[in-house]
N, C-alpha and C positions, 0 to 999 in steps of 0.2 A: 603447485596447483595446476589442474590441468583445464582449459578451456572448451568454451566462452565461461566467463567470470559473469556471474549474474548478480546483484545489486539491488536489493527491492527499499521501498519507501513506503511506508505505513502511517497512517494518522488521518483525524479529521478533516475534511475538506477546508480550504485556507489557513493553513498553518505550515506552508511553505515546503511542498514536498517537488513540485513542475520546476517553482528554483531553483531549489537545491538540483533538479537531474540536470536540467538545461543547462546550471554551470557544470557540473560536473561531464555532460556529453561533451562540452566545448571544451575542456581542459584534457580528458582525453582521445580526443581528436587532433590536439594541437600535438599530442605525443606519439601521435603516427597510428593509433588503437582505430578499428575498424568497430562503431556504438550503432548499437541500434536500441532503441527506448519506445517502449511501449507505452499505448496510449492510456488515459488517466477516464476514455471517458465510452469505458463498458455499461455504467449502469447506463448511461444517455442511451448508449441502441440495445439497451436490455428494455425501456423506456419505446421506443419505437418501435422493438418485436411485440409489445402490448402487456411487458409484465409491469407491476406495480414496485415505484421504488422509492427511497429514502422511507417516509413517514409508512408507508403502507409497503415496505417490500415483504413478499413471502420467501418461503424454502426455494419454492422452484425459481426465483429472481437472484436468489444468494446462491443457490448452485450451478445459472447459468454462467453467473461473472464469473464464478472460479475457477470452470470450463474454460469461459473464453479467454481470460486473461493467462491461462496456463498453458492454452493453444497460442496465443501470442506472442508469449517469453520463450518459448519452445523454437516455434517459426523463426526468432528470430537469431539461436544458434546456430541458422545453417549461413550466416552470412555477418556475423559476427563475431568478434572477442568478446566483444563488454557486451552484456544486455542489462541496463537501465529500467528496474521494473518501477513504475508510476499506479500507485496500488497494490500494495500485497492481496496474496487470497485472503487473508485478517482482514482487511477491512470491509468486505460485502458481510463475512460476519458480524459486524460488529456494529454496522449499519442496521442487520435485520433484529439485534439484540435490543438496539437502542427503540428502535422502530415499535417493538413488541414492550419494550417497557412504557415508553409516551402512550401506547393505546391500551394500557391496565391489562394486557394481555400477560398471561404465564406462556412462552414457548412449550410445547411438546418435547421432556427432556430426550426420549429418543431423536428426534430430527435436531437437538443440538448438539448431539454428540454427533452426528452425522456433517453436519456441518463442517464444525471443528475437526473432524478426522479429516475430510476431503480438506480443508485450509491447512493443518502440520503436514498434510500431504504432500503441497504445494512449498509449504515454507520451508521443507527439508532440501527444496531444490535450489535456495537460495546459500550461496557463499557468504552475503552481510546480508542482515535487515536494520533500514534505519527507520527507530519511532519519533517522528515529533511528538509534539506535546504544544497542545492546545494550552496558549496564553491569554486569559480571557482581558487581561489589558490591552492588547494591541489593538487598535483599530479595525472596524471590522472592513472599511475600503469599500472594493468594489466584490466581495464577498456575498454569494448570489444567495446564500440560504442566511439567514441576520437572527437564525433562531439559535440563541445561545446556549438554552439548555438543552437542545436537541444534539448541537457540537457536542458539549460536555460532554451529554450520557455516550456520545458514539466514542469522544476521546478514552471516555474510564472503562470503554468495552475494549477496545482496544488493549489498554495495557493491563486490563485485569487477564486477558487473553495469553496474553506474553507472558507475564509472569505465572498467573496460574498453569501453564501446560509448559512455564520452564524453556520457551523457545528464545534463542540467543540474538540479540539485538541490542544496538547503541543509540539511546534516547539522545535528540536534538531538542532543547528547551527552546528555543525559538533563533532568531536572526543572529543574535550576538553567538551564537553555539555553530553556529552554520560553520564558520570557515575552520575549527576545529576537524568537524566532523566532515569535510569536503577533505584536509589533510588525511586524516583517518581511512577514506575510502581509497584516496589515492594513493597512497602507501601502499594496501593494501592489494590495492588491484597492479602494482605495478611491475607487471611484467613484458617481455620484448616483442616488438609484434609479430603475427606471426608471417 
């Protein structure tokens, strides 16, 4: 495998994806890998540039994150082995799918397929993609959106995403799966630094 090894995380918001990287950047850091991990919070200054997100996000809000976050994972090649993606492009879609379903909207199937092509776009640059999966028993914490079927619909866009377009990824059921799937990556990623 040839370098940087990019690593992306997918799934609804609070379902343990910033965990899962944070251990994993610190596991391979301790093994001499030069990480860099991208940040989790595109929509927030897609939100500050003034586009509309979560419940209300549009096309041009879902196509900024996959922009930015694709400029980010990129960026961070030039100064890395591992790149740590916090957000796949899957998830702005899946966000604006959910988004379009709670407001009785039918999306325009041309701008989903638009979508979608720009996101397998993205996701073909990844070596693993890991999906959590929303556990609607866990607690929901300090979990800033408490809207449960608004998670839902974005978790089952999500993996209706993945499987419908056949993109290859290892589902994480929640905490107890975690350290499976943290063996699994680092196995995976484990090669000599450079």
């Amino acid at each position: 495998m040839t370098r940087p090894v990019r690593l992306a995380v997918t799934g609804t918001h609070s379902t343990g994806k910033t965990t899962l990287l944070r251990r994993l950047e610190m596991e391979f850091r301790a093994t001499g890998h030069t990480v860099a991990r991208t940040p989790a919070s595109f929509a927030q200054k897609a939100a500050k540039l003034g586009f509309p997100k979560l419940r209300q996000q549009t096309p041009e809000c879902t196509e900024w994150i996959i922009a930015a976050s694709a400029a980010a994972a990129a960026e961070a090649t030039l100064t890395a082995d591992i790149v740590l993606i916090d957000r796949s492009a899957l998830d702005p879609v899946a966000y604006y799918l959910a988004a379009r379903e709670r407001a009785g909207i039918t999306p325009e199937p041309e701008t989903v397929e638009r979508l979608v092509n720009l996101a397998k776009a993205q996701a073909a640059t990844y070596d693993m993609l890991v999906a959590t999966v929303l556990d609607p028993d866990i607690p929901l914490g300090d979990c800033r959106d408490r809207d449960l079927d608004y998670r839902a619909a974005v978790d089952r866009n999500i993996h209706d995403l993945l499987t419908g377009h056949g993109i290859p990824h290892q589902r994480m059921k929640g905490p107890d799966d975690e350290q499976s799937v943290m063996d699994t990556l680092l196995a995976f990623a484990a090669l000599d630094p450079a």
